[in-house]
C-alpha positions, 0 to 999 in steps of 0.5 A, a space after each residue: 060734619 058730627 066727628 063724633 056721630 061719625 066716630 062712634 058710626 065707624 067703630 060700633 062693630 070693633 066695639 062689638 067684636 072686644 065685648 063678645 070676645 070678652 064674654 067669650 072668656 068669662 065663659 071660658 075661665 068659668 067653664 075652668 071652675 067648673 071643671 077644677 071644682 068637679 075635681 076639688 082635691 085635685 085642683 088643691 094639690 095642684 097647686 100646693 105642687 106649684 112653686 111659690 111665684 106661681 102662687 103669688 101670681 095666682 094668688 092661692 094665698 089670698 084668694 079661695 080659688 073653690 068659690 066662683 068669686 075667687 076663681 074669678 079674681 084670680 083670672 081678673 088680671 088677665 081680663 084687664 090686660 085686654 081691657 089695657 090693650 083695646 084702651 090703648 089701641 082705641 086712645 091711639 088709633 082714634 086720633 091717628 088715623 086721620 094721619 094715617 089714612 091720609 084725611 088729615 088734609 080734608 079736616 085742615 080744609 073745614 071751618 074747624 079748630 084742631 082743639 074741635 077736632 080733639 074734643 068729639 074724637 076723645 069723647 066719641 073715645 070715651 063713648 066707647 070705652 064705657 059702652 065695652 066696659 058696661 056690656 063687659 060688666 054685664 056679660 060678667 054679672 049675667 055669667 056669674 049669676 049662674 053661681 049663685 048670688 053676686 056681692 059688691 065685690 065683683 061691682 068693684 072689679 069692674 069699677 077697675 076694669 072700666 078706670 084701667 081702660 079708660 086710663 090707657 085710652 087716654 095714654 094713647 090719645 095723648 100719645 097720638 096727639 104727642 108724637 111727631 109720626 102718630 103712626 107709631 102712637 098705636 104699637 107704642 101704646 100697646 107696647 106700655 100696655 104690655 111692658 106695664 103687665 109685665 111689670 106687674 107679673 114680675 111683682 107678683 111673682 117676686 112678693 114685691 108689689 109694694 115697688 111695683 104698685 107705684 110703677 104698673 097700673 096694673 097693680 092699681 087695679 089689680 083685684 086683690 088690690 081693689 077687695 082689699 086683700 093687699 096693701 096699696 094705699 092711696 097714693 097710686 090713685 092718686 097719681 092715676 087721678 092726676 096722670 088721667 087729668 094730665 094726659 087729657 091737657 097735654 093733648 090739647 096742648 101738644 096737637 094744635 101746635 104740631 106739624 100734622 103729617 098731610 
């Protein structure tokens, strides 16, 4: 039996129904633009009418919301929520469900070593997580063409978008193989996604990321972070380097040693 082949069989139509949602709204924000820029003067008072906080969140200050890139930029954090939520729900469910359609009991039965359960699962995971990121990639390239010529600016978002959903893909996994009722691995890690995001929103709209770049992932590889428009430093990737080695290695320590829930 290919866990992995069986894996990926299983979930390349939720994989194709995340990646044309996301199409749906890069299309969607830049049908926005298009109307903002119809009305130029309009969209600039709007926002000079606007409190300060939502100008942070927005990024007014930094970003020139009247190019396509920029306006892209300022909608990217929203991007990378979904990117959170379908990593997480992904790492999570991948591992879960066998506990939770009760198969568990099947695979103890089969001449496999729980650490040969975990590997073609994760990296099916994995699979999957760079299929979604790359079509997204792809669908954003493609829309944004229509602009006018692209730069390595938009590489580097989406070089972000792929490492923010493949980060909380792997909290989730870990999640799963952690928790003594993986059931909950599911809505806790799309709790942290959205806890995470929230933090990050609250930063933004009190002018403080330089705390909240070490406490959010979010802040990570938020785009202003990623073209340099703030100051982040290396220390946070570092630590998402680290904790993405980390959440791998306690999986493979914490699963094979748990009760599994038959």
């Amino acid at each position: 039996m290919n866990i992995y082949l069986k894996e990926l069989k299983d979930r390349w139509k939720s994989t194709l129904i995340w990646s044309l949602s996301m199409l749906a709204y890069v299309v969607m924000s830049m049908v926005k633009f298009e109307a903002g820029a119809s009305a130029a003067g309009s969209m600039e008072e709007l926002l000079k009418a606007m409190p300060q906080s939502l100008q942070n969140l927005m990024g007014a200050s930094l970003l020139d919301l009247g190019t396509p890139m920029g306006f892209f930029t300022a909608a990217f954090p929203y991007l990378l929520l979904v990117a959170g939520i379908h990593g997480a729900i992904l790492g999570a469910g991948i591992l879960s469900r066998e506990e939770r359609d009760r198969t568990t009991e099947f695979l103890a039965t089969r001449p496999i070593s729980r650490e040969g359960i975990l590997l073609p699962k994760l990296l099916a995971a994995l699979t999957l997580s760079l299929i979604y990121s790359l079509s997204t990639t792809l669908f954003s390239l493609l829309v944004l063409q229509g602009y006018g010529p692209l730069d390595l600016d938009l590489y580097l978002l989406m070089g972000g978008f792929m490492a923010l959903d493949a980060f909380f893909l792997l909290l989730g996994f870990f999640l799963a193989a952690f928790l003594p009722r993986p059931r909950l691995a599911v809505p806790l890690a799309s709790a942290l996604v959205l806890f995470f995001f929230l933090l990050m929103v609250v930063g933004e709209m009190t002018g403080s990321m330089g705390l909240f770049s070490w406490l959010t992932p979010f802040a990570w590889f938020d785009g202003k972070a990623l073209l340099g428009l703030t100051e982040t430093g290396t220390g946070p990737y570092i630590l998402a380097l680290f904790l993405a080695f980390l959440f791998p290695l306690l999986s493979f320590y914490r699963y094979p040693r748990r009760d599994l829930n038959l």
